[in-house]
The first five atom37 places (N, CA, C, CB, O) and aatype in JSON, in Angstrom:
{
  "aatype": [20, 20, 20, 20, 20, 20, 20, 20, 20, 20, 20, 20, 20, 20, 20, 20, 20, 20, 20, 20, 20, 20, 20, 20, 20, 20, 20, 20, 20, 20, 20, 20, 20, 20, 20, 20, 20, 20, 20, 20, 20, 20, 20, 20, 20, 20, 20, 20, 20, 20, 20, 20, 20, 20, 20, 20, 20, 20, 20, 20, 20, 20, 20, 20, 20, 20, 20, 20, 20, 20, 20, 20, 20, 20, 20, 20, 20, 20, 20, 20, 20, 20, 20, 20, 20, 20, 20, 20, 20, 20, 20, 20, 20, 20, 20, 20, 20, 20, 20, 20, 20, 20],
  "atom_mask": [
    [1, 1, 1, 1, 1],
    [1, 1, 1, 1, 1],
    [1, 1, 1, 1, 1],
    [1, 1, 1, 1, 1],
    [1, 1, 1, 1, 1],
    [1, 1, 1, 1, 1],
    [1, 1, 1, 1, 1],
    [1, 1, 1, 1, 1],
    [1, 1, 1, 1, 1],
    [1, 1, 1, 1, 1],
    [1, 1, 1, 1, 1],
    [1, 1, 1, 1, 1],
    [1, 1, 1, 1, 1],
    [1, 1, 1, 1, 1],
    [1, 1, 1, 1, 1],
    [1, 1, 1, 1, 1],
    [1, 1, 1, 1, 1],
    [1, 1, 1, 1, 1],
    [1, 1, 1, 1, 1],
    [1, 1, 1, 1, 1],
    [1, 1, 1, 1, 1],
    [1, 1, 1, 1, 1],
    [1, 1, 1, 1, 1],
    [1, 1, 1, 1, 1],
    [1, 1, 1, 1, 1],
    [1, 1, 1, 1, 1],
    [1, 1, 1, 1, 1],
    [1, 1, 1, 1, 1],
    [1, 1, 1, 1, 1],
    [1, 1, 1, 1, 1],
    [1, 1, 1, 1, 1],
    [1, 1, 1, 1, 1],
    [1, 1, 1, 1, 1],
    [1, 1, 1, 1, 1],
    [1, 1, 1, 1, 1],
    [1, 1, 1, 1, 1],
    [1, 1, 1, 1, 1],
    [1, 1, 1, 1, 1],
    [1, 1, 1, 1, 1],
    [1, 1, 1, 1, 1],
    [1, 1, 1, 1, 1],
    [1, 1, 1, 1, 1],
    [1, 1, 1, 1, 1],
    [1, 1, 1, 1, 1],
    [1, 1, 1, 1, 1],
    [1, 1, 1, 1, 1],
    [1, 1, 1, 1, 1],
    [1, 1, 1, 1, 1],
    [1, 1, 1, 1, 1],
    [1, 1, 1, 1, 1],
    [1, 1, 1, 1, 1],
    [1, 1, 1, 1, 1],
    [1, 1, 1, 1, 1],
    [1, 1, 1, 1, 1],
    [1, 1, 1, 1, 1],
    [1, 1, 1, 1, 1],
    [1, 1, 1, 1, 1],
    [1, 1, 1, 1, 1],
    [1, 1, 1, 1, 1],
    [1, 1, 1, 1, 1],
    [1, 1, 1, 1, 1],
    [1, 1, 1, 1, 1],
    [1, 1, 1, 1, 1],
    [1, 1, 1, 1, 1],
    [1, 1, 1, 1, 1],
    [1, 1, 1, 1, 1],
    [1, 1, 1, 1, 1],
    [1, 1, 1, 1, 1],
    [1, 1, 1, 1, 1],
    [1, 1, 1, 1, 1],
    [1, 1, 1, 1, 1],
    [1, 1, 1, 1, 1],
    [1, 1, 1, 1, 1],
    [1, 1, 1, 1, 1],
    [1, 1, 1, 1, 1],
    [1, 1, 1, 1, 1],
    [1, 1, 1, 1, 1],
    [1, 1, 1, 1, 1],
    [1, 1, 1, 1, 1],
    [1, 1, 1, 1, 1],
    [1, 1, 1, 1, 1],
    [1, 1, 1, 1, 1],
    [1, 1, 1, 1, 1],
    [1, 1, 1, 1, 1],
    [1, 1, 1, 1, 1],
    [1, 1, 1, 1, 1],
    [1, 1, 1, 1, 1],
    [1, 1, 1, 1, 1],
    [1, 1, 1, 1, 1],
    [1, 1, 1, 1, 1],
    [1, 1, 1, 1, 1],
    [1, 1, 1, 1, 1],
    [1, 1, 1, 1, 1],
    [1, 1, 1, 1, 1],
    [1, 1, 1, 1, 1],
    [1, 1, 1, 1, 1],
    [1, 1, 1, 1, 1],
    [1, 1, 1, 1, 1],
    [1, 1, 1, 1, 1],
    [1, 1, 1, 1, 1],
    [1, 1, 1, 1, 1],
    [1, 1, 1, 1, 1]
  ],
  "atom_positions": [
    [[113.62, 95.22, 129.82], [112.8, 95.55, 128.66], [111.39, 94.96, 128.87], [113.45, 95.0, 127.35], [111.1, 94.17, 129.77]],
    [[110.64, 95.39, 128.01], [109.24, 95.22, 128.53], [108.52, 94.73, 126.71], [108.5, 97.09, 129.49], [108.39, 95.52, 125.77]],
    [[108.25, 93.55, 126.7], [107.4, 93.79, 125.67], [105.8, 93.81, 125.59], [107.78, 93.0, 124.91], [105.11, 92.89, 126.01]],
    [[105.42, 94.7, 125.14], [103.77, 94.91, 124.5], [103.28, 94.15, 123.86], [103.46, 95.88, 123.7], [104.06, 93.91, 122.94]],
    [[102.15, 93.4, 123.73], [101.6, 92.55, 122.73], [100.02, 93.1, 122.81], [101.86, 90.81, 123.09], [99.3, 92.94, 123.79]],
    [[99.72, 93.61, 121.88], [98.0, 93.77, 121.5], [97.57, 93.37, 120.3], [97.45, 95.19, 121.5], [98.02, 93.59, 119.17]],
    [[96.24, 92.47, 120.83], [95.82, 92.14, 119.41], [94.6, 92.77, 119.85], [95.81, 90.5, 118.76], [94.32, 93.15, 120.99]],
    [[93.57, 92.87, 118.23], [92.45, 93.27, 118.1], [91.47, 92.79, 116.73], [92.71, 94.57, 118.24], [91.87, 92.71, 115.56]],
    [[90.35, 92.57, 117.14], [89.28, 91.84, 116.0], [88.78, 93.72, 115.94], [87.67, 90.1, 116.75], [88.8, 94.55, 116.84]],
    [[88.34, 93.85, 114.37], [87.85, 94.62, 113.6], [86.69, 94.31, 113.41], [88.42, 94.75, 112.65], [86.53, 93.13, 113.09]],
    [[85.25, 95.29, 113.52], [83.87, 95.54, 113.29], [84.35, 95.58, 111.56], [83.08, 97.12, 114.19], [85.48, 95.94, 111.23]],
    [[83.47, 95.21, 110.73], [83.41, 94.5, 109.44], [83.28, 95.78, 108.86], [82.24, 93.32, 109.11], [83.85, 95.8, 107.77]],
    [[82.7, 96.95, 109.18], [82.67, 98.11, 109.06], [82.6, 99.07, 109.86], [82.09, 98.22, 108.53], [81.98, 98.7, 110.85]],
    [[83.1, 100.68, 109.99], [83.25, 101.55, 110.82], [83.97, 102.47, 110.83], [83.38, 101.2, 111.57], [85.15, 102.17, 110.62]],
    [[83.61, 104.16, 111.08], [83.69, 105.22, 110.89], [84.29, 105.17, 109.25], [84.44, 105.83, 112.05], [85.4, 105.51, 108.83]],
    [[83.02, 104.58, 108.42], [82.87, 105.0, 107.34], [83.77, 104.26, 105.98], [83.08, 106.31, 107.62], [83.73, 104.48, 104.77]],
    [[84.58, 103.3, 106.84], [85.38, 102.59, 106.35], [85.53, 101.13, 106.51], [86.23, 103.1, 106.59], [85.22, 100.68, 107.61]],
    [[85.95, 100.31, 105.62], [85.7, 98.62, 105.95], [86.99, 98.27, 106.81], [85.63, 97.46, 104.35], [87.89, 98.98, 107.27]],
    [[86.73, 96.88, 106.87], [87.82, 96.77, 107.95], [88.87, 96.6, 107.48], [87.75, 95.84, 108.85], [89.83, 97.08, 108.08]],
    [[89.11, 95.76, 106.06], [90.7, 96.31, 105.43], [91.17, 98.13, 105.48], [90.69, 95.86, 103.51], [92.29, 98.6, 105.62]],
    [[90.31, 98.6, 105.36], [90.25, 100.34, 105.08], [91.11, 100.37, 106.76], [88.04, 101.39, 104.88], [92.17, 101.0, 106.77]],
    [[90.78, 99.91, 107.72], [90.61, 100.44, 108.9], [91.79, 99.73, 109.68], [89.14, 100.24, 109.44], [92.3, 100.17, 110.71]],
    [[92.16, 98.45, 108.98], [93.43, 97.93, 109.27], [95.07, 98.51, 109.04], [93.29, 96.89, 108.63], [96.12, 98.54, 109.68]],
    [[94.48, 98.98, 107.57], [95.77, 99.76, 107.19], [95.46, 101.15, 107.62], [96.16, 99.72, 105.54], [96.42, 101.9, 107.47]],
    [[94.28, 101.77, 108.18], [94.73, 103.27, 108.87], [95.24, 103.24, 109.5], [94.13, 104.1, 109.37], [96.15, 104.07, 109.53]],
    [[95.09, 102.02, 110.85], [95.58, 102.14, 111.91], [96.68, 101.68, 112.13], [94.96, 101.83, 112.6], [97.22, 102.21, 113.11]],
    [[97.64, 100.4, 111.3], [99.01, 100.31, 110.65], [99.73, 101.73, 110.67], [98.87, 99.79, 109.1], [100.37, 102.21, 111.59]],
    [[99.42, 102.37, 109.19], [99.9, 103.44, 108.94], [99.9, 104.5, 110.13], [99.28, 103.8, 107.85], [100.9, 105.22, 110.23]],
    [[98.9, 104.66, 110.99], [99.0, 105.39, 112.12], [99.89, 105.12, 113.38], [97.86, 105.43, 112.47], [100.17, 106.11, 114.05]],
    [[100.18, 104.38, 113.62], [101.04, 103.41, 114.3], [102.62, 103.64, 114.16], [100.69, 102.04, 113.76], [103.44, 104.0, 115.0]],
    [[102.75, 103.33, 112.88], [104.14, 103.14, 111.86], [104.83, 104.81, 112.1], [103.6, 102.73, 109.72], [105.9, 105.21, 112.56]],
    [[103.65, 105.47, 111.54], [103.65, 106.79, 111.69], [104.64, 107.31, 113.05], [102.11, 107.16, 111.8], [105.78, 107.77, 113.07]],
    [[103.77, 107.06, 114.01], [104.13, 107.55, 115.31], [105.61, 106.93, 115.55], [102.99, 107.09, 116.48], [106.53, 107.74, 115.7]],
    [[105.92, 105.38, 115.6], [106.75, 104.89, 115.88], [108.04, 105.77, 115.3], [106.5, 103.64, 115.55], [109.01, 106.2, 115.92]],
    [[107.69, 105.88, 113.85], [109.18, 106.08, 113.26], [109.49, 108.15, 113.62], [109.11, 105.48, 110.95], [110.53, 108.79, 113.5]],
    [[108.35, 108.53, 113.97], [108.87, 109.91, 114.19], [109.65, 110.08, 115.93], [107.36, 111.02, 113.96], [109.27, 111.05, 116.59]],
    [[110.34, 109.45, 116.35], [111.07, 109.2, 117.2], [110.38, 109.93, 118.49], [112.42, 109.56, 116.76], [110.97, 109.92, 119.57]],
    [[109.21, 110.51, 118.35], [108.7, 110.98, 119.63], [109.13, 110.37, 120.65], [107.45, 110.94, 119.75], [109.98, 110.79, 121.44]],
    [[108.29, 108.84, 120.69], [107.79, 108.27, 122.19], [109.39, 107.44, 122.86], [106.15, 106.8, 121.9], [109.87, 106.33, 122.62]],
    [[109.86, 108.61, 123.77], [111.01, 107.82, 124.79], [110.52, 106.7, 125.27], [111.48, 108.57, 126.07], [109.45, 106.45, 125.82]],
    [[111.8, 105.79, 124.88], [111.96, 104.31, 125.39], [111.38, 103.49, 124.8], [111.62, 104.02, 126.59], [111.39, 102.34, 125.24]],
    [[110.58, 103.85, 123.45], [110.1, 102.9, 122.63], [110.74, 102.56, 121.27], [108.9, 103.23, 122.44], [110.46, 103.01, 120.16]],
    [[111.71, 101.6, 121.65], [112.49, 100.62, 121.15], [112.02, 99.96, 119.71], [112.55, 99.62, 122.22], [112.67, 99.8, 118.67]],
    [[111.15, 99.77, 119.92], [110.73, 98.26, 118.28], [109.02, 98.46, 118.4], [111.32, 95.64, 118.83], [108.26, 98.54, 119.36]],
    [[108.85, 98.5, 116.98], [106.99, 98.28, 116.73], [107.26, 97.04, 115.68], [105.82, 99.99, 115.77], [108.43, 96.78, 115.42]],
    [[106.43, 96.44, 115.21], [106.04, 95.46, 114.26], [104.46, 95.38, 114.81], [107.03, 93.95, 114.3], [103.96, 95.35, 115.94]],
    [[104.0, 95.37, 113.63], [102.57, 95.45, 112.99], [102.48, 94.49, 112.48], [102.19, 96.41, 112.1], [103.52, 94.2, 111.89]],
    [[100.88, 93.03, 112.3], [100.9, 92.11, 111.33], [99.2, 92.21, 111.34], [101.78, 90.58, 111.69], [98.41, 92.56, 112.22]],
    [[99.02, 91.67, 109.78], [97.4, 91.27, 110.0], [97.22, 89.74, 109.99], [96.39, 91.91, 108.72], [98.15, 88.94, 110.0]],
    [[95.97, 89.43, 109.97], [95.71, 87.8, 110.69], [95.58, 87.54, 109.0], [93.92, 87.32, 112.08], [94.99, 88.25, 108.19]],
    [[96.43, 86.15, 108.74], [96.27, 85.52, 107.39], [95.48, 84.49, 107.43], [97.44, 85.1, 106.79], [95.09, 84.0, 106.36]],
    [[95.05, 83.89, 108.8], [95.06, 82.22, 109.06], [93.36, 82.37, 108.83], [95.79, 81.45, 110.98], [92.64, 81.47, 108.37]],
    [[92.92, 83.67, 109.25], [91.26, 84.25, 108.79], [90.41, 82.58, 109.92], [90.84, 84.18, 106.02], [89.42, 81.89, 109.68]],
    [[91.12, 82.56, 110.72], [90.0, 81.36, 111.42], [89.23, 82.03, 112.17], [90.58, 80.13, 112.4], [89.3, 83.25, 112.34]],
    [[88.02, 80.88, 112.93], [87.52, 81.93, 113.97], [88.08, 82.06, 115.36], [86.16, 81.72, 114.19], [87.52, 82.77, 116.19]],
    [[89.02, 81.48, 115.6], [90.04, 82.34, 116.61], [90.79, 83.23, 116.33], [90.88, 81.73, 117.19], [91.49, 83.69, 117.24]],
    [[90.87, 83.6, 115.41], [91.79, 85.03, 115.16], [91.26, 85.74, 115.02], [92.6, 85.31, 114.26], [90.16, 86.01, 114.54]],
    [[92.58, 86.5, 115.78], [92.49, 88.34, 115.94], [92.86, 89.07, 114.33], [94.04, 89.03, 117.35], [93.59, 88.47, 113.54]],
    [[92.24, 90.41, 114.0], [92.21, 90.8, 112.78], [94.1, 91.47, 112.62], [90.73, 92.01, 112.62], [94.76, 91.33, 111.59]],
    [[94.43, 91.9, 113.46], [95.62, 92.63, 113.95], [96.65, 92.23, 114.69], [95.32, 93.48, 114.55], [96.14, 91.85, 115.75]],
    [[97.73, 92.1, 114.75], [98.51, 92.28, 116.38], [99.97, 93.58, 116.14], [99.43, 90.17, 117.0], [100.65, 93.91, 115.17]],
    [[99.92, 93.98, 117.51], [100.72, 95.04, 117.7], [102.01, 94.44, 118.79], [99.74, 96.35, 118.29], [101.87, 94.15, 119.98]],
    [[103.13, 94.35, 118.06], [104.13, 94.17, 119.62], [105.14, 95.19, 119.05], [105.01, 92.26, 120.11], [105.5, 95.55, 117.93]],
    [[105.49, 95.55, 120.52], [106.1, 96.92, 121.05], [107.23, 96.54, 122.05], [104.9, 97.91, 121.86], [107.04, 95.63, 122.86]],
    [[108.31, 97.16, 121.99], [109.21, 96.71, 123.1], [109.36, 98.21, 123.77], [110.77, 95.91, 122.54], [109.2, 99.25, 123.13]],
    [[109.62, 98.16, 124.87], [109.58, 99.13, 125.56], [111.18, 99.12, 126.76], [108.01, 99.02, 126.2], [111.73, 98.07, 127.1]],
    [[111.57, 100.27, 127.13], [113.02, 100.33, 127.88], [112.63, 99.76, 129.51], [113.75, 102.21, 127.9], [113.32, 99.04, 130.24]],
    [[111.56, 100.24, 129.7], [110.75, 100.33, 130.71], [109.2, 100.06, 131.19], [110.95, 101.2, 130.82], [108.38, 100.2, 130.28]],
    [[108.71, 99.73, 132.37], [106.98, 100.07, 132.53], [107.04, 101.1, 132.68], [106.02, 99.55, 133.58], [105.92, 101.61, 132.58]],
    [[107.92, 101.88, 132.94], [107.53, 103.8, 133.05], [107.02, 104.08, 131.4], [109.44, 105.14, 133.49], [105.89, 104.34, 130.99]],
    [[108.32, 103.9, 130.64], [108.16, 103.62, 129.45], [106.83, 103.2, 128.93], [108.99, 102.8, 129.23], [105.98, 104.09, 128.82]],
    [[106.62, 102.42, 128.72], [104.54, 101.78, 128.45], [103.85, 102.69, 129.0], [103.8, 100.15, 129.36], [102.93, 103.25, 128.4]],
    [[104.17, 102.94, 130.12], [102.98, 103.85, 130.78], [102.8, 105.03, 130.2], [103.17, 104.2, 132.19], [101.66, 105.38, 129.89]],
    [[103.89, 105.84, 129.96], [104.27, 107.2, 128.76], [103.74, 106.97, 127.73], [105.74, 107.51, 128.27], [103.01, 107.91, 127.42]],
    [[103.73, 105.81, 126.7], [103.45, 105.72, 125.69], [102.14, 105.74, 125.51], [103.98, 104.91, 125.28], [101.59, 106.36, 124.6]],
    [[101.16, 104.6, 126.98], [99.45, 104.74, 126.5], [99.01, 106.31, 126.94], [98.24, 103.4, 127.53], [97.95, 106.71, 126.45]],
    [[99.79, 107.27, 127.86], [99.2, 108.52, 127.61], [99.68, 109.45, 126.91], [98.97, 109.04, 128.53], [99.28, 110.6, 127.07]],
    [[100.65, 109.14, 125.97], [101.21, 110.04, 124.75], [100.13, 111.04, 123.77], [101.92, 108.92, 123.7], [99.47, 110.26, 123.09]],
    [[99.86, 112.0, 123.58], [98.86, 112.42, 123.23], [98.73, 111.67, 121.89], [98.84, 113.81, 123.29], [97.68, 111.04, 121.81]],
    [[99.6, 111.57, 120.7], [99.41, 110.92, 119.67], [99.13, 109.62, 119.44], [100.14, 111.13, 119.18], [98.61, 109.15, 118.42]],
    [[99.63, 108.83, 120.73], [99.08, 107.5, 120.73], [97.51, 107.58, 121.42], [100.16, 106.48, 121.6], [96.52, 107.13, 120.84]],
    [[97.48, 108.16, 122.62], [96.22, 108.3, 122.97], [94.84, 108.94, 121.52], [96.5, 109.39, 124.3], [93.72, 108.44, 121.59]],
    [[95.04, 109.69, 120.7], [94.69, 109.68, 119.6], [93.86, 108.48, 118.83], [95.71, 109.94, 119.15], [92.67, 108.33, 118.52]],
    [[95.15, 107.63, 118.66], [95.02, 106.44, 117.68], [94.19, 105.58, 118.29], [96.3, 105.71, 117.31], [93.3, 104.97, 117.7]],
    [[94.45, 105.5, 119.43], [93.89, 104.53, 121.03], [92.51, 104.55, 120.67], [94.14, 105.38, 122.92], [91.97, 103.52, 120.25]],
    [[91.61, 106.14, 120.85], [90.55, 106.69, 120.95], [90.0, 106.09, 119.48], [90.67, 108.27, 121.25], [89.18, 105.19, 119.66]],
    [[90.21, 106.32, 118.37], [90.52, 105.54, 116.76], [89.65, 103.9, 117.01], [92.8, 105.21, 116.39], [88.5, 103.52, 116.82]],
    [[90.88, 103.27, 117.5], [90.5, 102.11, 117.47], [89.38, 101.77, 118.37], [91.51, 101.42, 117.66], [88.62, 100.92, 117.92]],
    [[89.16, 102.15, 119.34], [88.16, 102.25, 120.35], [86.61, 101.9, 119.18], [88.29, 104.09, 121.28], [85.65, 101.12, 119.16]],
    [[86.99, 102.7, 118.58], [85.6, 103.06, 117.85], [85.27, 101.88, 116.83], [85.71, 104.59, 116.97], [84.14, 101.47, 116.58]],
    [[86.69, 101.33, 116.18], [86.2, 100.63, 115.25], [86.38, 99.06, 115.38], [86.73, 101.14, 114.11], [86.06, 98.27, 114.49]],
    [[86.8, 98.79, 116.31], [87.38, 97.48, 116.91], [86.48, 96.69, 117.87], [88.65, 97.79, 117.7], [85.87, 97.35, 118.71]],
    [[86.27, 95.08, 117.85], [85.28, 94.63, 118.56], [85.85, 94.14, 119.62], [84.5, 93.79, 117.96], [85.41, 94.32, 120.76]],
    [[86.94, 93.42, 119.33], [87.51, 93.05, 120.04], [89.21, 93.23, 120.87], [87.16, 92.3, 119.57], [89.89, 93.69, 119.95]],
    [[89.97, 93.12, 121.9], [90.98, 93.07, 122.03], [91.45, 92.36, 123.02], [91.27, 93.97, 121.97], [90.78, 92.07, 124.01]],
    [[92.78, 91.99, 122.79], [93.64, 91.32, 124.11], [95.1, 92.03, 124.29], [93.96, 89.52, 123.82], [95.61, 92.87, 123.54]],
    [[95.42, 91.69, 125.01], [96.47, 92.5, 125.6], [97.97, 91.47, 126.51], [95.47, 93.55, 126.78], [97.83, 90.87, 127.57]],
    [[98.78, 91.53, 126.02], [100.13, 90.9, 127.51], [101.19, 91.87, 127.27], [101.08, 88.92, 127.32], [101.72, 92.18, 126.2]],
    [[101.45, 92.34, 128.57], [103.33, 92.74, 128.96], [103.85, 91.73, 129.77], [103.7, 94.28, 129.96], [103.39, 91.11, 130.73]],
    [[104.96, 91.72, 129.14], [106.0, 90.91, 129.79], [107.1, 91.61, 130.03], [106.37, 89.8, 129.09], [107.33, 92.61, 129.35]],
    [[108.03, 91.17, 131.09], [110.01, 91.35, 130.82], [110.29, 90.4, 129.77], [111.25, 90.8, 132.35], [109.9, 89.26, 129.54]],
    [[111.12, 91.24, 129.18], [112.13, 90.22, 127.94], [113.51, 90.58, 128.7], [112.16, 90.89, 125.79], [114.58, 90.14, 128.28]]
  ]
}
């Protein structure tokens, strides 16, 4: 198994929306995808936002378990995730990223 971990800091505003606005699109977009059983081999999503509001924190984090790295690899070119991907691109300042084996 493979788990995903992405976090990401949010631009305070962007594509027209604040960054709470833009936290829960991209939640809900996410959630979305996960639960319509599309993406093979993707096991578990959980979504959280940052409460601790310091200045080391990230606005977001995303972990994902995956069956496989074939698996992950399917998922970042999934057209609907690639979508959301393109999304955040736009409104996000920052990000980090780890896969691991679990």
């Amino acid at each position: 198994m493979i788990r995903h971990i992405v976090m990401w800091k949010f631009a305070d505003e962007a594509c027209g929306k604040t960054r709470e606005e833009n936290l829960d699109f991209v939640a809900e977009k996410l959630m979305t995808l996960y639960k319509s059983g599309k993406v093979a081999g993707l096991r578990r999503m959980e979504i959280g936002k940052d409460v601790g509001r310091t200045d080391m924190s990230y606005d977001m984090v995303l972990v994902t378990e995956f069956d496989s790295m074939e698996a992950l690899k399917a998922y970042k070119v999934f057209p609907d995730h690639a979508a959301i991907s393109a999304y955040v691109k736009q409104v996000r300042t920052a990000r980090a990223t780890v896969d691991c084996e679990i």
